[in-house]
C-alpha positions as CSV (number, residue, x, y, z in Angstrom):
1,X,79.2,69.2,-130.7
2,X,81.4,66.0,-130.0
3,X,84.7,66.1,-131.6
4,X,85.1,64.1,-134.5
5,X,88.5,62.4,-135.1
6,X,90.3,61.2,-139.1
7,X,93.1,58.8,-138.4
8,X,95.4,58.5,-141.5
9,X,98.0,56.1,-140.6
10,X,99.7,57.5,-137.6
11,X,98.3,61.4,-137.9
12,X,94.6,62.3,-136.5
13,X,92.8,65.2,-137.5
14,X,90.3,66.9,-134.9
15,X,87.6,69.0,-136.0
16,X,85.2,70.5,-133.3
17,X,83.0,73.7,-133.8
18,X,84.1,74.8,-130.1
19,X,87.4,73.4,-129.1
20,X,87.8,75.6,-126.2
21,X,85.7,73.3,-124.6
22,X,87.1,69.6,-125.3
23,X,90.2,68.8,-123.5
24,X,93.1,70.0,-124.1
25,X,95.5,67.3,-123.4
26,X,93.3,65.0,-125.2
27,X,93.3,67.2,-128.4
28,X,97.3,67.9,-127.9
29,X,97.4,63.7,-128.1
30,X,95.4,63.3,-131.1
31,X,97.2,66.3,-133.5
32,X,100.6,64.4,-131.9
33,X,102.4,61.9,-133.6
34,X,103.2,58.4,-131.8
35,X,106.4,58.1,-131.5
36,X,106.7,54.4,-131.0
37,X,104.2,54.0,-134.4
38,X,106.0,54.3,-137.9
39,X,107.3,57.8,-139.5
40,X,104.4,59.4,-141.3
41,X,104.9,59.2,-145.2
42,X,103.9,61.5,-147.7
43,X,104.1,60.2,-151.6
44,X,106.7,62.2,-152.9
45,X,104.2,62.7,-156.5
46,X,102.8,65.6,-154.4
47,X,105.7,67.7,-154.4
48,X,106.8,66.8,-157.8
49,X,103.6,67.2,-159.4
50,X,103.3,70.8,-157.6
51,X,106.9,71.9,-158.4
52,X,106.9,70.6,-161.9
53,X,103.1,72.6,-162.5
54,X,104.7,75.8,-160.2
55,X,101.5,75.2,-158.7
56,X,102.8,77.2,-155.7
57,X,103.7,80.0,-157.7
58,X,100.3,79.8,-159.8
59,X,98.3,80.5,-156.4
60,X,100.9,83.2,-155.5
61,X,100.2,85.0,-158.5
62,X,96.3,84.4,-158.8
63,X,96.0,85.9,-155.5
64,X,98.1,88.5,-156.0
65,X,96.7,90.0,-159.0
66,X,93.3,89.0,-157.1
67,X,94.2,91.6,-154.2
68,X,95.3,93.9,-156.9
69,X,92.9,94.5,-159.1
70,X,89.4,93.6,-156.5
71,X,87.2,92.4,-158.7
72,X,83.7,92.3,-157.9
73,X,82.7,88.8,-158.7
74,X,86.2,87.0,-157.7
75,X,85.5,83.4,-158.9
76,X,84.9,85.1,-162.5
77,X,87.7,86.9,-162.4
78,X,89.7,84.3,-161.6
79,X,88.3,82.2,-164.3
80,X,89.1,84.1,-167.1
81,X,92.6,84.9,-165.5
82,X,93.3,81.6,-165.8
83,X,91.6,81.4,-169.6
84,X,94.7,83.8,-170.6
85,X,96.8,80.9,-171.6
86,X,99.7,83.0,-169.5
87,X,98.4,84.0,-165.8
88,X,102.7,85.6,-165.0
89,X,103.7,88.0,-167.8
90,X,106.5,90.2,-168.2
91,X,105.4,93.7,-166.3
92,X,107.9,95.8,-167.0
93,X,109.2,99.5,-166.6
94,X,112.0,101.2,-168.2
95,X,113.4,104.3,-166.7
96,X,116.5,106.6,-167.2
97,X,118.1,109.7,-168.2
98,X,117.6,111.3,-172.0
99,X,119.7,109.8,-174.6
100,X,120.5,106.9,-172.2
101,X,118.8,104.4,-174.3
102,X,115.7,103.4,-173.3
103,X,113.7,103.8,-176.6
104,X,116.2,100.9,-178.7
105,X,116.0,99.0,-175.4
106,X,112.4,98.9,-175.5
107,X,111.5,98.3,-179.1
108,X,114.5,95.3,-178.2
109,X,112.4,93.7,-175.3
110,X,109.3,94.0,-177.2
111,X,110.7,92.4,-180.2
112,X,112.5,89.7,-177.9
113,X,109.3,89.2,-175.4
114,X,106.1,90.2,-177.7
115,X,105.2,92.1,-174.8
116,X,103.3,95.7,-175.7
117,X,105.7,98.5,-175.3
118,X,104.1,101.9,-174.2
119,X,105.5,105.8,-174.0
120,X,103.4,108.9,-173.1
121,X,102.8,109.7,-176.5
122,X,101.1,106.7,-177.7
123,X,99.2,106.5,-174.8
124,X,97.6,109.7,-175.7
125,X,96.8,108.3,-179.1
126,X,93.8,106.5,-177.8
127,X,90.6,107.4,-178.6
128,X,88.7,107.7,-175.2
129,X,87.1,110.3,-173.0
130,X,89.9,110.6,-170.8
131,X,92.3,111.0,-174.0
132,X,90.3,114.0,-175.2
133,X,90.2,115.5,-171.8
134,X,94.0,115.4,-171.5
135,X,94.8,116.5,-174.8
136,X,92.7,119.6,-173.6
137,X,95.6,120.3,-171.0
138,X,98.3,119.7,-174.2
139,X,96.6,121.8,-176.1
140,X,96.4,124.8,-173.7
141,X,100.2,123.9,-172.7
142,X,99.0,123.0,-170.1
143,X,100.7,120.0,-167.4
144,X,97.9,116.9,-167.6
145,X,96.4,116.5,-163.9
146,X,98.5,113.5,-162.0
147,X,95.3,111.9,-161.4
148,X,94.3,111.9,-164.9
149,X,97.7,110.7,-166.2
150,X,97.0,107.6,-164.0
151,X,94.2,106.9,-164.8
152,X,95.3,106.6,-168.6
153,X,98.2,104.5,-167.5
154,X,95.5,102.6,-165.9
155,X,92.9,102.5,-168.8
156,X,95.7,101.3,-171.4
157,X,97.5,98.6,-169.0
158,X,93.8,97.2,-168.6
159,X,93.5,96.3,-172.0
160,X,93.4,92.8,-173.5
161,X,96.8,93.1,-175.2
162,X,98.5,94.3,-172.3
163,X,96.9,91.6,-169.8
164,X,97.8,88.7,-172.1
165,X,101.2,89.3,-173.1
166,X,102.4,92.0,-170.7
167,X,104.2,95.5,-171.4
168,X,107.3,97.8,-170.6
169,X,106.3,101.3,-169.5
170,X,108.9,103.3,-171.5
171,X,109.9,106.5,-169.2
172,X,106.9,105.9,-166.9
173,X,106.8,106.9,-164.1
174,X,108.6,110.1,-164.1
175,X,108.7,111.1,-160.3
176,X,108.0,109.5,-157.0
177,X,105.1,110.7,-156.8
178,X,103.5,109.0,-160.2
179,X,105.2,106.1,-158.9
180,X,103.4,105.9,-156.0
181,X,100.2,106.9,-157.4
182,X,100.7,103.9,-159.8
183,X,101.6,101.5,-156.4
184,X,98.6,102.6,-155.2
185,X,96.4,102.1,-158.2
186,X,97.5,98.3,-158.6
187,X,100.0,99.0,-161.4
188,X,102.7,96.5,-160.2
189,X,105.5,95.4,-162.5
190,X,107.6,92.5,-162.6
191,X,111.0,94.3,-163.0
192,X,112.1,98.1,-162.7
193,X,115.6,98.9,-164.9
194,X,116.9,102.1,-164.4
195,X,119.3,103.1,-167.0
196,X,122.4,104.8,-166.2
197,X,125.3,106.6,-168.2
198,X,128.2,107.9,-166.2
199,X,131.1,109.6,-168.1
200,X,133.2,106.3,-167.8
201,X,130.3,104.5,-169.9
202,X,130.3,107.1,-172.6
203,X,133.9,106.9,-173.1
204,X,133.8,103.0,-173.7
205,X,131.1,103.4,-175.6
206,X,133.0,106.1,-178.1
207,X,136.0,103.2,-178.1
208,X,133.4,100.7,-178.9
209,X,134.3,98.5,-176.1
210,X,131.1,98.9,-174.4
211,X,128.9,95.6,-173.8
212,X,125.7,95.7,-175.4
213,X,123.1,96.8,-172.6
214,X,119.9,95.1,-174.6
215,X,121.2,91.7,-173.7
216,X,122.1,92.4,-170.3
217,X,118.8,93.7,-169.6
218,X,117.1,91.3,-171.6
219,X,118.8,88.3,-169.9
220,X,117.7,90.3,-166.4
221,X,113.7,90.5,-167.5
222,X,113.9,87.2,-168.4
223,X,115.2,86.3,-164.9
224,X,112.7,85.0,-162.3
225,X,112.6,86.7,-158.9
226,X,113.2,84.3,-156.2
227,X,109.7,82.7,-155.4
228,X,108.3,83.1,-151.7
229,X,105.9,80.0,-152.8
230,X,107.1,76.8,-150.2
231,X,109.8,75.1,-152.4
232,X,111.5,70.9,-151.0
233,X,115.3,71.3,-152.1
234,X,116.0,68.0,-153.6
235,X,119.8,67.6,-154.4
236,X,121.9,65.4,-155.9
237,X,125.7,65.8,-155.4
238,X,128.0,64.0,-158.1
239,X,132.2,64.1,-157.9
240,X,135.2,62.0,-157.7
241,X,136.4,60.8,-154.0
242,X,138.2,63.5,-152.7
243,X,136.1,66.0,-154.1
244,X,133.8,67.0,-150.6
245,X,131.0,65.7,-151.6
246,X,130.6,64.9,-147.9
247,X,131.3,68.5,-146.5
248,X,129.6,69.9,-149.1
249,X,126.8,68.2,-148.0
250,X,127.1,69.0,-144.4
251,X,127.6,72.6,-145.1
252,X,124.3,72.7,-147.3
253,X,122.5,70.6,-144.4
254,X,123.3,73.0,-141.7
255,X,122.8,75.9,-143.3
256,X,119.6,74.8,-144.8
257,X,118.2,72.4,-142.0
258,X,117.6,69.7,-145.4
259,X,118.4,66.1,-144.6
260,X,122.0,65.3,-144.8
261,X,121.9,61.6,-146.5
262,X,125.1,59.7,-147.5
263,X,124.0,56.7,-148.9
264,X,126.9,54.1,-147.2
265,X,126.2,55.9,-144.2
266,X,122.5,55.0,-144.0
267,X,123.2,50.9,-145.4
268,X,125.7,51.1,-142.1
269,X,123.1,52.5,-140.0
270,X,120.6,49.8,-141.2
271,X,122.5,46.7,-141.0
272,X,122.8,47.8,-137.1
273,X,119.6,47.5,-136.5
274,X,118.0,44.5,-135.7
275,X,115.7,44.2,-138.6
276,X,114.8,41.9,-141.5
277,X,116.4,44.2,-144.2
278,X,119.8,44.7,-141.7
279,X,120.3,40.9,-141.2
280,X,120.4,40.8,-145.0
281,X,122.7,43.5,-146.1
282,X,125.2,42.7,-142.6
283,X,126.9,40.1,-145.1
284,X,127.6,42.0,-148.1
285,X,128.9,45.1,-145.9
286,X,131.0,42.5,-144.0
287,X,132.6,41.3,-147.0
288,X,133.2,44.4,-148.6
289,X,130.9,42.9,-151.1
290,X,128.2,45.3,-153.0
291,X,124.9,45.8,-151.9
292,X,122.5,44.7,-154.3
293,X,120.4,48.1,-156.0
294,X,117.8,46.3,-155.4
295,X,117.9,46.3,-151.5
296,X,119.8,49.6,-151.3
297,X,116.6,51.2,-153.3
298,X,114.6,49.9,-151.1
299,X,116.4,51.1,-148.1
300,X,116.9,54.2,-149.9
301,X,113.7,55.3,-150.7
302,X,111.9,54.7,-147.4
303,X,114.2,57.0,-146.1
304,X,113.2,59.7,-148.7
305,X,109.9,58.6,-148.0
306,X,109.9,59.9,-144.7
307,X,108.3,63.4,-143.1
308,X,111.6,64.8,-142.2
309,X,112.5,64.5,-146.0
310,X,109.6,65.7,-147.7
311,X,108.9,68.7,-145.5
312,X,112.5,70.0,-145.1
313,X,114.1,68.6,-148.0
314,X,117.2,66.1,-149.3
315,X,120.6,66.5,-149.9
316,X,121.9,62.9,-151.3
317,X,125.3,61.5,-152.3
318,X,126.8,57.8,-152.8
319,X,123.9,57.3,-154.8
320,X,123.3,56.8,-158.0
321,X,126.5,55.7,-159.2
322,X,125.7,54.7,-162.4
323,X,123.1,55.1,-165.0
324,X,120.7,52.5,-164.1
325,X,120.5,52.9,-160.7
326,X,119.4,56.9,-161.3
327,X,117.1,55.9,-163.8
328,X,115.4,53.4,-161.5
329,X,115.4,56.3,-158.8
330,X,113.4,58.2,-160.9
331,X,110.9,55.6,-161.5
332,X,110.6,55.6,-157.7
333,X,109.4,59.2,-158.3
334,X,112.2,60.4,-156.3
335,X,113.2,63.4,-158.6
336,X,116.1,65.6,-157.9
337,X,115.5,69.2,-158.4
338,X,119.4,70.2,-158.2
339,X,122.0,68.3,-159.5
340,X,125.8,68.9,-158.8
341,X,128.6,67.5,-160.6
342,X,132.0,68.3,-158.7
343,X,134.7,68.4,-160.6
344,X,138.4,68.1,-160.0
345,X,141.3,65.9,-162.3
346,X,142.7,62.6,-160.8
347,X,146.0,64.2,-159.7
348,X,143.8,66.4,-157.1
349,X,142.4,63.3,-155.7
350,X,145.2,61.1,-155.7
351,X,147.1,64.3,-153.4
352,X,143.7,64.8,-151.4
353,X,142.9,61.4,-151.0
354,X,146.4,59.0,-150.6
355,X,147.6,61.7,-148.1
356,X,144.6,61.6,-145.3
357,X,144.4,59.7,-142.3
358,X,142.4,60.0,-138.9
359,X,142.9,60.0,-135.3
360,X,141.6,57.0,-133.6
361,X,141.5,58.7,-130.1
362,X,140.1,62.2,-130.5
363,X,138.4,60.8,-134.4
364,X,139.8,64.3,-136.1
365,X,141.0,63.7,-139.6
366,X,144.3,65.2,-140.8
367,X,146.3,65.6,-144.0
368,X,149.9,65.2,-144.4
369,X,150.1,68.4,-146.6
370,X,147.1,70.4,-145.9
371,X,146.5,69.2,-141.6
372,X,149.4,67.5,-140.7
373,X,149.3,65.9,-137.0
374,X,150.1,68.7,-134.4
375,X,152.6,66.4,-132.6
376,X,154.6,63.2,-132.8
377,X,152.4,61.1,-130.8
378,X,149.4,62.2,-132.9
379,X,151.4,61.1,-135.5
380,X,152.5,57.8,-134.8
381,X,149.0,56.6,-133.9
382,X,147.6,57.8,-136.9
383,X,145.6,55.6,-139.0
384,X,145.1,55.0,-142.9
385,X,142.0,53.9,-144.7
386,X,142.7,50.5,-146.9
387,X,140.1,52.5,-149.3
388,X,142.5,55.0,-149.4
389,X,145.4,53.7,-151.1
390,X,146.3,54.4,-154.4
391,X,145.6,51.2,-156.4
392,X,142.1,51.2,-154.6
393,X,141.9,54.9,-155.5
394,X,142.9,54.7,-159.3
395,X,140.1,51.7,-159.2
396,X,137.6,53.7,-157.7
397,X,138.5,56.8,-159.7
398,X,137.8,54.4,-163.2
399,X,134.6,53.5,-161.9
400,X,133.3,57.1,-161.3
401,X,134.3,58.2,-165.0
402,X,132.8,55.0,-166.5
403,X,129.8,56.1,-165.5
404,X,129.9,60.2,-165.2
405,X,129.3,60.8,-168.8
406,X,126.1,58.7,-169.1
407,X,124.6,60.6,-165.7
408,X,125.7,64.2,-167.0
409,X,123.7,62.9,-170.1
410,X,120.7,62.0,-168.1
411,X,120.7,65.3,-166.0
412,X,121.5,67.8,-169.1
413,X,120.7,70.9,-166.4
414,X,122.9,70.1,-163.4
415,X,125.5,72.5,-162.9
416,X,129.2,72.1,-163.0
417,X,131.5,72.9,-160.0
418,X,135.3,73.5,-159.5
419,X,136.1,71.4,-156.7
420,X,139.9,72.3,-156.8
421,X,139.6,75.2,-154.6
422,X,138.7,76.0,-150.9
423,X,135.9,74.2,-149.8
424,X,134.0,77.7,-148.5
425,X,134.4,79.0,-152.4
426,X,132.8,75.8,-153.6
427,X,130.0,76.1,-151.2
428,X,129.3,79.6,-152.4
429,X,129.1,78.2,-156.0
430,X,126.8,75.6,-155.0
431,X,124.5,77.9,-152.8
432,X,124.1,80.3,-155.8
433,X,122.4,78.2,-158.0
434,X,120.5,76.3,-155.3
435,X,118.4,79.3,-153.8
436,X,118.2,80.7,-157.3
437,X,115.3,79.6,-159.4
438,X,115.6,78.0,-162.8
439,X,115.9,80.7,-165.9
440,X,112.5,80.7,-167.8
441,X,112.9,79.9,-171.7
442,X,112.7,82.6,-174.2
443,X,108.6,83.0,-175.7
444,X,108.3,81.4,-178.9
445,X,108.5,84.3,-180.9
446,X,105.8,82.6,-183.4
447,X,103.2,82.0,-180.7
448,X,99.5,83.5,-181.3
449,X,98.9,85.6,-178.4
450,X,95.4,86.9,-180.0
């Protein structure tokens, strides 16, 4: 069969029932991108509209519980999972010692999550065959059968109450054993809390200092495991100069291999090219003038546009500064899914700021408190930034406040950092809550689940 070849912009497809035998050079040249042509672009509404529908996540799970459960016609199966209204629900099991709490914890989830709280006794309340025949063990004093006890566990979790709105298995499993026979079975929960009293917890609890465990646990089912479904890092990094911003940046880049974009950075790099949009923003970086949002928009968001940053991901900074230039990035559909706002009072940045200069032989950077120069002749030829001075500063810094307020108000979930500490302990701070995924909303607690 001859090969047949898709060309979408730059990129070409091959498909071929027997590639073994077309060329292999020629096959390597078509799945290649030119490098001479222009960067491949993919809209960034694809990623959006799959992260803002978890639509990653939704396939994750289907398939899961499709490998879990085998059904025989899979396409049905995976109809009506979806006909739920809720395909991820809280799967939960609650284990610990006697009088270590787990009843009032339970009745407190269920109560909190409307999800169907089970125990070994109720589930011997049911009025099946398999019921009677264990009661038949009780009734002789006898230990129920572990196969038995599963398959109750089993036949209860399957039904329609527990599918749509999930459980917590109070006390169950009791050994390794059930717990693996439950594994292997299907039974597969979300979260596993195992309850534990030491003497030190029972004597805060008798001085009533003890923190209440429902809403520790509570705020830990609620929690969302971090998703193996393929996830773009898109962050936006907010602060005063002198803040890092630019390290910060770096550090996330490297460690992260996302696409390190300062926005003067890139208008320098542009205006020393030899193209139509360079020639025209040359004069305003010249002059010290500001480049129109317009044009820097434009710049901007080919650059986001590009494979490197949707595949691997964006961290960006110099841009927006104000209000209407974020809201006009968002109507380029160039959506942040982090958002930093480094914090740190004016005196900070005046000492952090005033006080640098840089080598212009070697290019290091040094501070007079924090990195002074290692010599006198380092010293002497040590240069200052004009932007650097303290009138420019105090300018600069009354710009960035003008506008904070208003882009906090716009980005009500970003997360607020202490800058005014070492640069390694910031980065930690802003890695937590990057890899982490977003808390999920407490059910509404008058929602139908019939």
């Amino acid at each position: 069969m001859t090969p047949i070849t898709f060309s979408l912009a730059t990129c070409e497809f091959v498909l071929a029932s027997d590639l073994d035998s077309y060329d292999k050079q020629t096959a390597n040249h078509l799945i290649a991108m030119d490098e001479t042509a222009k960067p491949l672009r993919i809209p960034p509404e694809m990623a959006i509209y799959a992260e803002k529908h978890e639509i990653f996540d939704l396939v994750q799970t289907l398939v899961m519980n499709l490998m879990v459960d085998k059904p025989e016609d899979p396409i049905q199966y995976l109809v009506g999972l979806l006909k739920r209204g809720s395909v991820e629900v809280p799967r939960v099991m609650l284990l610990g010692p006697p009088a270590s709490g787990k009843r009032t914890i339970a009745r407190k989830l269920c109560e909190h999550t409307q999800v169907i709280h089970i125990t070994a006794s109720n589930i011997l309340k049911e009025d099946t065959d398999l019921t009677k025949k264990a009661l038949q063990y009780k009734t002789k004093q006898q230990e129920i059968p572990g196969d038995l006890w599963i398959k109750l566990i089993q036949q209860r979790l399957s039904k329609i109450d527990c599918v749509r709105r999930g459980w917590v298995l109070e006390g169950i499993p009791q050994t390794r054993e059930e717990a693996l026979s439950l594994q292997e079975a299907g039974v597969a929960p979300n979260h596993v809390v195992l309850l534990e009293a030491p003497d030190a917890v029972l004597i805060e609890r008798s001085q009533g200092k003890r923190i209440d465990p429902v809403t520790g646990v509570l705020t830990y089912i609620l929690s969302q495991h971090r998703s193996v479904a393929p996830h773009t890092p898109r962050v936006l990094l907010f602060g005063p100069p002198g803040s890092g911003k630019s390290l910060q940046a770096k550090l996330i880049s490297q460690k992260y291999n996302i696409v390190n974009l300062c926005c003067g950075e890139l208008l320098e790099a542009v205006s020393a090219d030899a193209t139509n949009m360079g020639e025209l923003i040359k004069p305003y970086l010249e002059s010290g003038q500001q480049v129109p949002d317009s044009m820097v928009l434009q710049i901007l968001t080919e650059r986001l546009s590009r494979l490197d940053c949707t595949t691997r991901g964006w961290v960006l900074h110099g841009f927006p500064r104000d209000l209407e230039q974020a809201e006009k990035l968002q109507e380029s559909n160039f959506i942040p899914s982090r958002v930093f706002f480094l914090e740190m009072t004016d005196d900070v940045a005046i000492e952090r700021v005033t006080l640098r200069s840089i080598d212009p032989v070697t290019g290091e950077r040094y501070h007079s408190l924090y990195k002074p120069a290692p010599s006198p002749e380092v010293q002497t030829r040590l240069q200052f930034n004009p932007k650097d001075s303290e009138a420019q500063l105090l300018r600069r810094l009354k710009e960035y406040w003008a506008n904070a307020y208003s882009l906090q108000d716009l980005y009500p979930e970003a997360v607020h950092i202490n800058a005014d500490q070492d640069p390694h302990t910031v980065f930690e701070s802003l890695e937590s809550r990057l890899v982490g995924r977003l808390p999920k909303s407490l059910p509404d607690r008058g929602q139908n689940y019939s």
